[in-house]
C-alpha positions in Angstrom: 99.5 86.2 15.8 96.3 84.8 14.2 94.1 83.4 16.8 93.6 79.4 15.8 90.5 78.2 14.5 89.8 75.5 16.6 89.4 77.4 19.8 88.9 74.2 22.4 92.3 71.9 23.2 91.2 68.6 23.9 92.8 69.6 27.8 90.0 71.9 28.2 87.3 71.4 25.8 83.9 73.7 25.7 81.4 72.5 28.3 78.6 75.4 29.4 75.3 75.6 29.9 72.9 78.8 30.0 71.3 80.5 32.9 67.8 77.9 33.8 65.9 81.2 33.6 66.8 82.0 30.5 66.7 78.9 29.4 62.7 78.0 29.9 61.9 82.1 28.8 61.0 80.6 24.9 59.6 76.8 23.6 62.6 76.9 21.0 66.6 76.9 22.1 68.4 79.4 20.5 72.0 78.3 19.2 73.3 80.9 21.3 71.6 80.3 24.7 72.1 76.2 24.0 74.4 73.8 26.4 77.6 72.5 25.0 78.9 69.2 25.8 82.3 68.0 24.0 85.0 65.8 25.1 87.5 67.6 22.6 88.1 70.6 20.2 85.3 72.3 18.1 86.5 71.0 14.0 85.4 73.7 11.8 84.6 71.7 8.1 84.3 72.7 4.9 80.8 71.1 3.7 82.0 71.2 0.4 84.4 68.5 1.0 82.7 66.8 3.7 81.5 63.2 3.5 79.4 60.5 5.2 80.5 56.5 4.4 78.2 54.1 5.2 79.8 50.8 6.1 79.9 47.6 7.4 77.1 45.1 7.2 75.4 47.0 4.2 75.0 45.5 0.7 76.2 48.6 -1.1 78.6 50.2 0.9 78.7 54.4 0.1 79.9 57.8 0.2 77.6 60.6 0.4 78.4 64.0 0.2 76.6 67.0 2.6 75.0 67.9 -1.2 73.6 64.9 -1.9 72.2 64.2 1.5 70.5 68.0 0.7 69.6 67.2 -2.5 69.1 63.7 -2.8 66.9 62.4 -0.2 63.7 64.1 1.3 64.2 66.1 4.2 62.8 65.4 7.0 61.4 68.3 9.9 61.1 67.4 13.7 61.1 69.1 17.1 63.3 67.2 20.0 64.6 67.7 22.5 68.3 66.8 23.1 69.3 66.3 27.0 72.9 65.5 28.2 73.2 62.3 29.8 75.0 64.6 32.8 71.9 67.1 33.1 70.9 67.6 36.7 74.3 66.1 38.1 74.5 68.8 40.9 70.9 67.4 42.0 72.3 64.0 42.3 75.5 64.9 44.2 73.7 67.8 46.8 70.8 65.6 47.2 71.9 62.1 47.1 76.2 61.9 47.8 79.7 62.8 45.5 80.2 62.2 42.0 82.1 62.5 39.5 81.6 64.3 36.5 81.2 68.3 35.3 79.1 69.6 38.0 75.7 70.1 35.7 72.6 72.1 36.6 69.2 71.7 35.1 70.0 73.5 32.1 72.2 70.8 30.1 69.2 70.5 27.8 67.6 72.6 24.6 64.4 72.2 22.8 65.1 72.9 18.5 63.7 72.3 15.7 66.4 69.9 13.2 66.5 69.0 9.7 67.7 66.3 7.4 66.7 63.9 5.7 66.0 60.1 7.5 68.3 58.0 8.3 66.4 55.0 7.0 66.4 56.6 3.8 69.7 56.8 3.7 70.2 52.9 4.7 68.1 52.0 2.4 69.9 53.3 0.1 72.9 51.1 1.1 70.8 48.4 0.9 69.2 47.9 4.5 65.7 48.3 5.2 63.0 48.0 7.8 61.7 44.8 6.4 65.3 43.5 6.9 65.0 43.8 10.7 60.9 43.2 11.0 61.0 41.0 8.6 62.5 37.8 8.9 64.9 38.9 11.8 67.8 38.4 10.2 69.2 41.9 11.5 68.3 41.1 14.9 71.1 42.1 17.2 72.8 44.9 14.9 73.6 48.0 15.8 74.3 51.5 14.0 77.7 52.7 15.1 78.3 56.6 14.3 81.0 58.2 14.5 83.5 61.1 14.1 87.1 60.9 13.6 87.5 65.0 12.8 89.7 65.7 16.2 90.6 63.6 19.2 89.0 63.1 22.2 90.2 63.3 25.9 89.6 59.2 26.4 89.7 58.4 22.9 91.4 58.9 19.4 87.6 60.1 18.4 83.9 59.6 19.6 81.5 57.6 18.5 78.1 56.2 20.0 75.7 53.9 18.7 71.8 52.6 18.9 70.4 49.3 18.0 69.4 49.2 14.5 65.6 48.9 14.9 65.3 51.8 16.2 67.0 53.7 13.7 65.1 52.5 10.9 61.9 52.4 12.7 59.4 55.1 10.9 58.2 56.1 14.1 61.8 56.8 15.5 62.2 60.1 13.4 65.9 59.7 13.3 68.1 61.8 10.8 70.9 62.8 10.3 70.1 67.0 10.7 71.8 69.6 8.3 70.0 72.6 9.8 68.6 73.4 13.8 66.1 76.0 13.9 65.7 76.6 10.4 69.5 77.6 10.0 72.5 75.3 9.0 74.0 73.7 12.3 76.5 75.9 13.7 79.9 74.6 14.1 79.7 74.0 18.2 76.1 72.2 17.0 77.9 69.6 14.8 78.3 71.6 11.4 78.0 70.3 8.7 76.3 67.3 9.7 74.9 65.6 13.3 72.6 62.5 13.7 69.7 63.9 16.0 68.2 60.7 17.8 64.4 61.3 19.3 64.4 60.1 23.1 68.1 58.8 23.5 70.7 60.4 25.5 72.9 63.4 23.7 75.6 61.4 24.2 74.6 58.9 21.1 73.5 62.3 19.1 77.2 62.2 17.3 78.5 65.8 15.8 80.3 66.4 12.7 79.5 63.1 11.5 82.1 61.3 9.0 81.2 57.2 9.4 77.6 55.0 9.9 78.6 51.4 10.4 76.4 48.6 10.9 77.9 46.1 12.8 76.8 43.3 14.8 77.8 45.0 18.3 77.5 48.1 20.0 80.1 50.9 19.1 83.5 50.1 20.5 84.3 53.9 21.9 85.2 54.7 24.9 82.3 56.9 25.5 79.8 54.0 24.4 81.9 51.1 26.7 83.0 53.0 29.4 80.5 55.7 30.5 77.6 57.4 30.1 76.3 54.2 32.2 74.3 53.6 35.0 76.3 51.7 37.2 75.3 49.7 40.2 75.6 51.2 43.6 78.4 49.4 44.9 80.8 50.8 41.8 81.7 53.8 44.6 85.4 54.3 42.7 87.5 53.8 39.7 88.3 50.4 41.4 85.4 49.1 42.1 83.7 50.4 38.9 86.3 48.3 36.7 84.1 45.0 37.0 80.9 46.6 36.0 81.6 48.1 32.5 81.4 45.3 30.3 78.3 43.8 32.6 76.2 47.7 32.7 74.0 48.3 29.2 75.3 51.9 27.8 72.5 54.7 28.1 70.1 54.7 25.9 66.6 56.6 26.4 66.4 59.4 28.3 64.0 59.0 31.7 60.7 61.3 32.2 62.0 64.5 34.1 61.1 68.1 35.1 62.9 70.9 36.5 62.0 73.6 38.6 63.6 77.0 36.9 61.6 79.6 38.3 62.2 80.4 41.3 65.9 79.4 41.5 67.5 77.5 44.8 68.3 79.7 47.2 66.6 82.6 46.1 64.2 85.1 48.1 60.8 85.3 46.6 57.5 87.2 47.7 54.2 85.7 47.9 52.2 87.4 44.6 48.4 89.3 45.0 46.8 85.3 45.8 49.2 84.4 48.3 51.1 82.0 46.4 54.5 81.5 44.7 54.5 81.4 41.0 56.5 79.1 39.6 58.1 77.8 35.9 59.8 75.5 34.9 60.3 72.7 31.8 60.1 68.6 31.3 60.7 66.3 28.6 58.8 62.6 28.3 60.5 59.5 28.3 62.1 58.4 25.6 59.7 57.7 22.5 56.6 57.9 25.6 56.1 61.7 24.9 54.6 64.0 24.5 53.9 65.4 28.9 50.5 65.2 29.2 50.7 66.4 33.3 53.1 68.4 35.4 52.3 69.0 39.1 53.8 71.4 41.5 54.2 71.0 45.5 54.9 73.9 48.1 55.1 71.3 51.3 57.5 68.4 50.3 55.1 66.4 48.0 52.3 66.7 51.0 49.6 68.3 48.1 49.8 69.4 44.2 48.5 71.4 42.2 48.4 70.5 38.3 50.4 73.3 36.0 49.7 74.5 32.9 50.6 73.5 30.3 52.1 76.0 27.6 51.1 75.4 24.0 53.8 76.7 22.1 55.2 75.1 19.4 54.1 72.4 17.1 50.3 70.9 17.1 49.1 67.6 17.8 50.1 65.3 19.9 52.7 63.2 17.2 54.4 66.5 16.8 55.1 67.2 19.9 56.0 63.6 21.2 59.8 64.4 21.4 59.3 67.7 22.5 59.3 69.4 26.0 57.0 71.7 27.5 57.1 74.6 29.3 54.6 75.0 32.6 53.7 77.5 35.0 51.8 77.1 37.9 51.2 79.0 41.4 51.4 76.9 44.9 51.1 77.6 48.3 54.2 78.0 50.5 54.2 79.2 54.0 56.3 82.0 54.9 60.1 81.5 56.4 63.6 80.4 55.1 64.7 76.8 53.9 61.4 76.2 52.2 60.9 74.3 48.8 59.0 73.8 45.6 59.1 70.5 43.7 57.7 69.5 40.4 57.1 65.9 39.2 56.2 64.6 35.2 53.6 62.6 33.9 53.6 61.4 29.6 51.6 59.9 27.5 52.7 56.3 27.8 52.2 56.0 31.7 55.3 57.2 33.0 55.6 59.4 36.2 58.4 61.0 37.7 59.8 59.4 41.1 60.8 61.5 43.7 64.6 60.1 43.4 66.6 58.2 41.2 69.5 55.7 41.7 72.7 56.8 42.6 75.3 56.1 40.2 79.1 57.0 40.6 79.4 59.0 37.1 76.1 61.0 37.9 74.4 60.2 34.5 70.4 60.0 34.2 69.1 61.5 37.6 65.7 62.7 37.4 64.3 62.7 40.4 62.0 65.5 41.7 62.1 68.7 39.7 63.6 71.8 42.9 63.9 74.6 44.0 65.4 74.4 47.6 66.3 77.3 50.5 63.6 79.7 49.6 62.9 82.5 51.6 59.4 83.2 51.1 58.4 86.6 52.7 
C-alpha cells in the first residue's frame, strides 16, 4: 500500500524541536535541524497551481500566482529569526508552576535566511500603500489577516493569524511573503510554496502555505489568533476561568528579548577547563523590531556577578542586517565545585531592553523569557 502523502493527521500533527546543542553549533538553521510547530497535516502543493488572493479592504482586489510573485515583484533578502510563541515552556512550568501546552525546551526557535519579495509591494499593488496608513490615517485600525485554508486544523477548519497593517507595510518592517529559506525553495514542513515571514512577531502569525491576505478592519477571526497564543492574566488558572479573558487579552504579537543557556545542558556533569571556569554557549534574539543584541552576560552564582560574553560575528554585517537576527555567545564563568549548581544568562539590545530574571505566568505557557539556564550541574 502506497504510504499517503500527507504524513501528519490533524490527531497527531508534527511538533519537534532539535537537540539545543546542535541547535546553537552554526549562526544559520538548517531545514533539517529546524523546530516544527503545526496544528494539522503537512499539505504538499503544487506551485504551479498555487495562488495568493488579496482581498478585502483593497481597491483592486487580486490573484497572484507563486510565478508572478518570483517574477513580478523585486525580491527581497533578510535574516530572522522565527521563535514559537511556546519556546521555553518547560522553563515556565519547572520554574514557575503547570501549564498547558507541548512541553517546549529552548530550542523551538531557528535563525535562516528567507526570500520573497515585500509584502508592501505586493499591497500596493492592490492598491494600498504606506501613505494610506501615514498619511491621512484613514487605515488606522486595519489589520492584515493571512491565512491558509490547505488542511484543517485541530481547533479550526484552517489557521490563520494576523498583524496590524502598519506594520506590514512599514519599510523598516521587512515583511514578505518568503519563496525560498536559506537560499533553497521552502521545504514543504517550512510552508512550501509560499509563507509570510514577519521580523520580531511571534511564529504563530508567520502563516505557512499561504492561499488568502485580507485587509480587514479587525484582527483575524481564527481560533489561534482569538483564542490563544495570549498572555493571559494570572488568575485565568483553567479552562473556566480563562473563558472571561479571551476577548479582553491582546493576541501575541512581538516576541520579548530572551537568551538561552545550551551549553552546558541541565543536569549535566561538567569539569572546570585549564582557567578554572565553566565554558559556556548559548543563543538570544532581541525584542521585536529592538534588535540587533548588543550584550549577553553570564552568572555562575545566581545573578550574584557577570561576566559579559562574546559575541559571535557570524552572519550578516552591520547592525541593520542583523536587527532581526540572533546571536550566538560563548563565555567562561566561575562555578564552585559540587552538585545542584547553575549558570544563567540574561539579554541586552539595541533599543534598551534587558532580560528579567522571570516572566509572568500565564496558564497556556506562551512568551516566557526569563533568565537564560542551565540548572543541577555537577561541577567537578
Amino acid at each position: 500500500m502506497t504510504k499517503p502523502h500527507t504524513e501528519y493527521s490533524t490527531e497527531k500533527p508534527l511538533n519537534r524541536e532539535p537537540p539545543v546543542k546542535e541547535l546553537v553549533s552554526q549562526f544559520q538553521t538548517p531545514a533539517n535541524k529546524s523546530y516544527d510547530r503545526n496544528h494539522g497535516p503537512i499539505p504538499h502543493l503544487d506551485a504551479t497551481k498555487h495562488t495568493i488572493k488579496i482581498d478585502g479592504l483593497v481597491p483592486n482586489p487580486l490573484e497572484l500566482s507563486i510565478s508572478q510573485l518570483a517574477n513580478d515583484f523585486p525580491q527581497h533578502e533578510i535574516w530572522c529569526a522565527l521563535e514559537c510563541a511556546g519556546n521555553r515552556r518547560h522553563t515556565m512550568r519547572t520554574m514557575l508552576k503547570e501549564v498547558e501546552g507541548i512541553d517546549w525546551g529552548d530550542a523551538a526557535v531557528m535563525n535562516c535566511k528567507w526570500k520573497g519579495p515585500r509584502l508592501r509591494d505586493v499591497l500596493e499593488h492592490a492598491g494600498v500603500s504606506e501613505s494610506d496608513v501615514d498619511g491621512d490615517g484613514k487605515r488606522e485600525g486595519q489589520h492584515v489577516a493571512f491565512s491558509s485554508y490547505q488542511v484543517e486544523c485541530q481547533e479550526e477548519k484552517w489557521f490563520g493569524g494576523s498583524v496590524e497593517l502598519d506594520r506590514a507595510v512599514d519599510a523598516e518592517g521587512d515583511v514578505i511573503l518568503a519563496l525560498e529559506m536559506n537560499d533553497a525553495p521552502l521545504t514543504p514542513n517550512h510552508g512550501f510554496p509560499i509563507r509570510v515571514v514577519i521580523p520580531g512577531i511571534a511564529g504563530a502569525r508567520w502563516v505557512k502555505w499561504l492561499d488568502r491576505i485580507t485587509i480587514q478592519d479587525q484582527e483575524s477571526s481564527n481560533h489561534y489568533q482569538r483564542r490563544d497564543y495570549k498572555v493571559l492574566p494570572e488568575d485565568a488558572v483553567d479552562k473556566e476561568s480563562a473563558e472571561k479573558y479571551w476577548d479582553r487579552t491582546p493576541a501575541m504579537s512581538e516576541v520579548s528579548i530572551n537568551s538561552v543557556v545550551a551549553v552546558p545542558e541541565d543536569g549535566e556533569s561538567v569539569e572546570l577547563n585549564g582557567r578554572g571556569k565553566v565554558t559556556v554557549k548559548g543563543y538570544a534574539v532581541p525584542q521585536g523590531s529592538e534588535g540587533p543584541v548588543v550584550k549577553v552576560q553570564v552568572s555562575g552564582d545566581g545573578g550574584g556577578t557577570w561576566v559579559d560574553a562574546q559575541i559571535g560575528e557570524s552572519g550578516p554585517q552591520g547592525r541593520r542586517a542583523r536587527r532581526w537576527c540572533w546571536v550566538l555567545w560563548r563565555a567562561e564563568v566561575e562555578v564552585e565545585r559540587g552538585s545542584e549548581r547553575e549558570v544563567v544568562s540574561r539579554a541586552f539590545d539595541a533599543g534598551g531592553n534587558e532580560q528579567s530574571e522571570h516572566t509572568q505566568w500565564n496558564l497556556r505557557g506562551v512568551g516566557y523569557s526569563g533568565y537564560g539556564r542551565a540548572r543541577n550541574l555537577t561541577v567537578k
